[in-house]
C-alpha positions as MATLAB code, in Angstrom:
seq = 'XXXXXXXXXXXXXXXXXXXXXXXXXXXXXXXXXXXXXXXXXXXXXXXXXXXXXXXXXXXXXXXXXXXXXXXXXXXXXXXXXXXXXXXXXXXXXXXXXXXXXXXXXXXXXXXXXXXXXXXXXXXXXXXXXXXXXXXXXXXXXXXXXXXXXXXXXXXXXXXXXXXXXXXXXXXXXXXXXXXXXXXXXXXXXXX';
ca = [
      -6.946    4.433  -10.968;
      -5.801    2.097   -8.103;
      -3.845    1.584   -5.585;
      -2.977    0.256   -2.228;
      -2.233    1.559    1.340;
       1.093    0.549    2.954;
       0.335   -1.738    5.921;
      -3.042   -2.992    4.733;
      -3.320   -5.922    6.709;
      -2.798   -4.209    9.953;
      -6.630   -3.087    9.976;
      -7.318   -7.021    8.933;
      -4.941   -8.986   11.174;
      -5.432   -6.749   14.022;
      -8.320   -9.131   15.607;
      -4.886  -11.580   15.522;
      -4.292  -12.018   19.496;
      -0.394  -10.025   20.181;
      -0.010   -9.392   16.060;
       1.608   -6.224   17.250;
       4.286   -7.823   19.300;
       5.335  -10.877   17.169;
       8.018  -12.674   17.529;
       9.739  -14.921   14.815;
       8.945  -18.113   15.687;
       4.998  -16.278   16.148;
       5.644  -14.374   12.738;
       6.589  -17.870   11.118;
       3.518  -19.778   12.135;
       1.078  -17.034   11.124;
       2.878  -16.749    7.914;
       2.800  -20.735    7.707;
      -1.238  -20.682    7.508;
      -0.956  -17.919    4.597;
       1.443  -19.446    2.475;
       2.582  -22.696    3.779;
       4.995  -23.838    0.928;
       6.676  -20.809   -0.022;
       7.553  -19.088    3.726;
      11.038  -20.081    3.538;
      11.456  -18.350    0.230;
       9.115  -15.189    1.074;
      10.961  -13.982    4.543;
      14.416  -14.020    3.583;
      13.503  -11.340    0.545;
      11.297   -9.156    2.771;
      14.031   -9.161    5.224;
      17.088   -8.184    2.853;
      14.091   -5.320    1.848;
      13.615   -3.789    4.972;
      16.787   -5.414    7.813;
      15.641   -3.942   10.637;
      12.066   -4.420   10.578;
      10.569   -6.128   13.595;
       8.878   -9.788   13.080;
       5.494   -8.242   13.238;
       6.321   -5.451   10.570;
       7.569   -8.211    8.405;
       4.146   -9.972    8.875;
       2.451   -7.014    8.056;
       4.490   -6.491    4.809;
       4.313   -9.552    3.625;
       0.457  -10.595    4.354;
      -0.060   -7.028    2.921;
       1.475   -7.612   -0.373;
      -0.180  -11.110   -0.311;
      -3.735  -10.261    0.304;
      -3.913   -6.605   -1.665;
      -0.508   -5.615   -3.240;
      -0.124   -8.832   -5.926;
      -3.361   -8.194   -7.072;
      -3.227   -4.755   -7.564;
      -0.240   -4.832   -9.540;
      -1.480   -7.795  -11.777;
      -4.853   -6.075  -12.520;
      -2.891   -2.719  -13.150;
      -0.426   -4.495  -15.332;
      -3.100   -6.189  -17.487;
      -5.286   -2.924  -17.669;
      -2.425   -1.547  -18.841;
      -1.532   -3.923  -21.430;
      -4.809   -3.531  -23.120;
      -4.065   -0.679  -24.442;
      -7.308    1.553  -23.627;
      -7.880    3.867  -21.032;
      -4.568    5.170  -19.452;
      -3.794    3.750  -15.889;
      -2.678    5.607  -12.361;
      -1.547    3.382   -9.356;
      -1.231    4.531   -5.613;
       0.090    3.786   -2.875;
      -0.746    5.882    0.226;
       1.944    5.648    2.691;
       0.197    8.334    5.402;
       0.631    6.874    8.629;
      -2.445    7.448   11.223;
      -1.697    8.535   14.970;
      -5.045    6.443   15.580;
      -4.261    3.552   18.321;
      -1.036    5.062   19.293;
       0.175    4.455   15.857;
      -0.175    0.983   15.709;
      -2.416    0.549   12.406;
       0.357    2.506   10.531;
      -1.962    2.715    6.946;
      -4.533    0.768    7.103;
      -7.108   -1.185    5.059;
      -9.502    1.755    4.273;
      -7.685    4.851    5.573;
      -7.757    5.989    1.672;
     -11.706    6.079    1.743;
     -12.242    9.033    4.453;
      -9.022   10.999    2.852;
     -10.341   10.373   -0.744;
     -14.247   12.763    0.205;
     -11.802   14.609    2.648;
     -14.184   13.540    5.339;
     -12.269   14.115    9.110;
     -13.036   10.202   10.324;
     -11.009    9.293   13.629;
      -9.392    6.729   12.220;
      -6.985    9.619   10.526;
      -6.014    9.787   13.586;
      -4.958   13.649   14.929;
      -2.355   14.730   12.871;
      -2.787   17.797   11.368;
      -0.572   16.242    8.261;
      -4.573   14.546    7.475;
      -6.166   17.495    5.830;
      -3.022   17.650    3.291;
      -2.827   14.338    2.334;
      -6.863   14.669    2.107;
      -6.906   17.905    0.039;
      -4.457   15.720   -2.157;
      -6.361   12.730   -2.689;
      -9.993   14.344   -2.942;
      -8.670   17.128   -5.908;
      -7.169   13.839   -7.291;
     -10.212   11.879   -7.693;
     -12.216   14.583   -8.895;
      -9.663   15.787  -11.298;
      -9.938   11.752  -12.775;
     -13.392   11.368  -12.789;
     -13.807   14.872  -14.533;
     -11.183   14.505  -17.195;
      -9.470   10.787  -16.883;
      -6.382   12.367  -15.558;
      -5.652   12.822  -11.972;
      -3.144   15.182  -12.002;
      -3.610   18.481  -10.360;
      -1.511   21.425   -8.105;
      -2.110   19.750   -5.029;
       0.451   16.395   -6.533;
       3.604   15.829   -8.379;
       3.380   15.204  -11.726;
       1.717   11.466  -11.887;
       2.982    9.618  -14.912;
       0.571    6.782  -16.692;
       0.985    3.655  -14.978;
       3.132    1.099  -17.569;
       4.711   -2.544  -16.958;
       8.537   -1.029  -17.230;
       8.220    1.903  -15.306;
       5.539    1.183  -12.909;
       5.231    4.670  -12.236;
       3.545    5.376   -8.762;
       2.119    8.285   -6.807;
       2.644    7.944   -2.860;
       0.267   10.144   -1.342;
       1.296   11.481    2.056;
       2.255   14.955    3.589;
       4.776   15.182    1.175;
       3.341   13.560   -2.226;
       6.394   11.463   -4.446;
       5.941   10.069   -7.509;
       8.345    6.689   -7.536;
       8.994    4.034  -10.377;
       8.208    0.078   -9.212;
       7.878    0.641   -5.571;
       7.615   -3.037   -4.814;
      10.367   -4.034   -7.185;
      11.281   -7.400   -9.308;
      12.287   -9.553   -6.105;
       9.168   -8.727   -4.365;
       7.086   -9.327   -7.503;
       8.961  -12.331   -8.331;
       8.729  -14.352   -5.380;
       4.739  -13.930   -5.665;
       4.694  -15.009   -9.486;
       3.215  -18.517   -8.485;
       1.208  -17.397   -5.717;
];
């Protein structure tokens, strides 16, 4: 099993002096000391992807999929490749209230929900103990028997290169094929 949260590098960047509140020429430079030869080619994808998303939401995306997404989906596509054990990928798309919002999913907000332990940085929702009850029965359904599927999710298919399935876990659990999709994955291929 593995997976990702949504907007992990807002709980990374967020030390990052008006990361929040970007701007493009802001978004650019920040970008430029992540991945200084490709930002030209990165930005113009994310932004087809999501149109109205504000310069810092773009950082986010991007620096998330950069420092955690790549990598998740390269290890899960080898792992799967091998042939062994099957393999389940995540993504948890829950979005805390913590900080007014701002963190959206952060870097470790799957830890408290996964031992369904009430941290503040859920936040106050009440949408927490849900998405919680989900993830907990999940993991303990995989560690007992190697399968995480349970009542409290959709039906979460084995993790392959063409289908990519993936389980979002939020209030209202999906179950979606190549979330990131080939552009996305493609302009990280030399990366």
């Amino acid at each position: 099993m593995i997976g990702t949260c949504e907007t992990e590098a807002t709980f990374v960047a967020s030390a990052i002096p008006g990361v929040f509140d970007l701007d493009e020429q802001q978004m650019q430079s920040l970008l430029a000391t992540l991945l200084p030869a490709t930002v030209e080619d990165v930005v113009p994808i994310y932004r087809r992807r999501s149109p109205k998303a504000s310069p810092s939401e773009l950082f986010f995306a991007i620096a998330t999929d950069l420092m955690f997404g790549m990598d998740t989906i390269r290890l899960a596509d080898r792992k799967s490749a091998q042939g062994g054990a099957p393999v389940y990928m995540y993504q948890l798309t829950y979005k805390t209230d913590c900080l007014g919002g701002k963190l959206r999913t952060p870097h470790t907000l799957d830890i408290p929900l996964v031992f369904n332990n009430d941290h503040a940085i859920l936040g106050s929702n009440a949408e927490r103990h849900c998405v919680a009850e989900q993830m907990a029965t999940s993991w303990a359904a995989f560690a007992r028997t190697g399968n995480p599927n349970n009542p409290t999710i959709p039906h979460w298919p084995v993790y392959d290169q063409n289908r990519r399935a993936t389980l979002r876990f939020d209030a209202d659990p999906q179950t979606v094929e190549d979330p990131v999709g080939a552009e996305i994955r493609g302009c990280w291929r030399d990366v």
